[in-house]
C-alpha positions as CSV (number, residue, x, y, z in Angstrom):
1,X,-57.9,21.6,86.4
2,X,-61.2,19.2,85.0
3,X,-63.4,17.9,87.0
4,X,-63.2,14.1,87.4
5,X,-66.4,11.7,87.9
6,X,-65.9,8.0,89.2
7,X,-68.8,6.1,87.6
8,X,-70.1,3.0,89.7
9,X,-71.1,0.2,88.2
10,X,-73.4,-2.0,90.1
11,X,-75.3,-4.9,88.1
12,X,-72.3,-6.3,86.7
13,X,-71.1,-9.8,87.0
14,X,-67.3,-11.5,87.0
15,X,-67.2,-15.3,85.7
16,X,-63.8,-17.1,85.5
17,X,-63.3,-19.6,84.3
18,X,-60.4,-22.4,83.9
19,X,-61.2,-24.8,80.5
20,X,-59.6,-27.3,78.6
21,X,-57.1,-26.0,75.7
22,X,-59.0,-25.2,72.3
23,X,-62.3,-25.1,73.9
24,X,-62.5,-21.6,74.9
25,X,-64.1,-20.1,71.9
26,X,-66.9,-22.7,71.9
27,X,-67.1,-21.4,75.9
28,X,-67.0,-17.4,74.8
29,X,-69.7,-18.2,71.9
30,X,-71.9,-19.7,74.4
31,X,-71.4,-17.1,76.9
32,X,-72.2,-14.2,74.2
33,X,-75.1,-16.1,73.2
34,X,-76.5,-16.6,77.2
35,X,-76.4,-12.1,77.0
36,X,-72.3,-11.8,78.4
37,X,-71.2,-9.0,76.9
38,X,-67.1,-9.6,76.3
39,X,-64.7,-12.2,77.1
40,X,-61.0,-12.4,77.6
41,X,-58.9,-15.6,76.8
């Protein structure tokens, strides 16, 4: 049987967000640009 670790994560951050139809990749370019690291539409 293998050993299992559970990693912790601890400085992260969750925005959500509700925006207007078409205007979510200006939204996930500004994010990226102001250090977020991924987005999901």
């Amino acid at each position: 049987m293998s050993k299992q670790e559970i990693v912790v994560l601890t400085d992260v951050s969750l925005i959500t967000g509700i925006v207007q139809r078409g205007m979510a990749d200006a939204i996930v370019h500004a994010a990226q640009e102001a250090g977020a690291q991924g987005a999901t539409v």
